[in-house]
N, C-alpha and C positions, 0 to 999 in steps of 0.2 A: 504493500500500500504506500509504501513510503514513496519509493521509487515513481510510481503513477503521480502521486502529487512533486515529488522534483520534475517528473519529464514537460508536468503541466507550466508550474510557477516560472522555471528558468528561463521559458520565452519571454513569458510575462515582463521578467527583471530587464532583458534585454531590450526589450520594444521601450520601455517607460526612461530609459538612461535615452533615448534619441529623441523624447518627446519635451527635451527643456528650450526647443531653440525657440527664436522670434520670425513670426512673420515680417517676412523683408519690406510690404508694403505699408504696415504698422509703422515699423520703426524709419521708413522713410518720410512717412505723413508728420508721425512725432519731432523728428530731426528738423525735419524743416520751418518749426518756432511757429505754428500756425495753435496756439494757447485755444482757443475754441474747440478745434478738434483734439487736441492732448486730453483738455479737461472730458470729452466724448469719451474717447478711451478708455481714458481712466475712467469712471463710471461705468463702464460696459464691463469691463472690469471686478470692479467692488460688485458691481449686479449678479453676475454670473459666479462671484465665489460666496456670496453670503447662502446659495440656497443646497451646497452640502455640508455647511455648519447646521444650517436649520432643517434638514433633514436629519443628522447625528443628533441634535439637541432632542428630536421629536422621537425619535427612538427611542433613544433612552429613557425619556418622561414614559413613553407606554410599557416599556420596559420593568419602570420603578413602579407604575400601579399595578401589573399586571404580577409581578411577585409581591407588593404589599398586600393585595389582596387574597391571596392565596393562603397566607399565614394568617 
């Protein structure tokens, strides 16, 4: 079993280490000092990363009632 889950993850580890670069047409919009669309960006940004904070948060809340109530 072990083995089935290494032959699974170790792509996994591999694909996610190439998945840190920047889109080239991002960071040439951002370089180029146009402050309206930076601030777009960024926003688009902070939007798309708050909502797997608040899906982990929302787990765990069903998580804790769902063993409080069992006891």
């Amino acid at each position: 079993m072990k083995k089935i889950k290494f032959i699974f993850s170790f792509p996994i580890i591999l694909i996610t280490q190439t998945t840190y670069s920047q889109c080239a047409m991002c960071k040439a919009v951002v370089e180029n000092g146009d402050n309206k669309m930076a601030e777009g960006i960024n926003g688009g940004i902070i939007y798309l990363m708050i909502f797997p904070y608040l899906f982990l948060a929302l787990g765990i809340y069903f998580l804790y009632r769902k063993f409080k109530t069992k006891k």
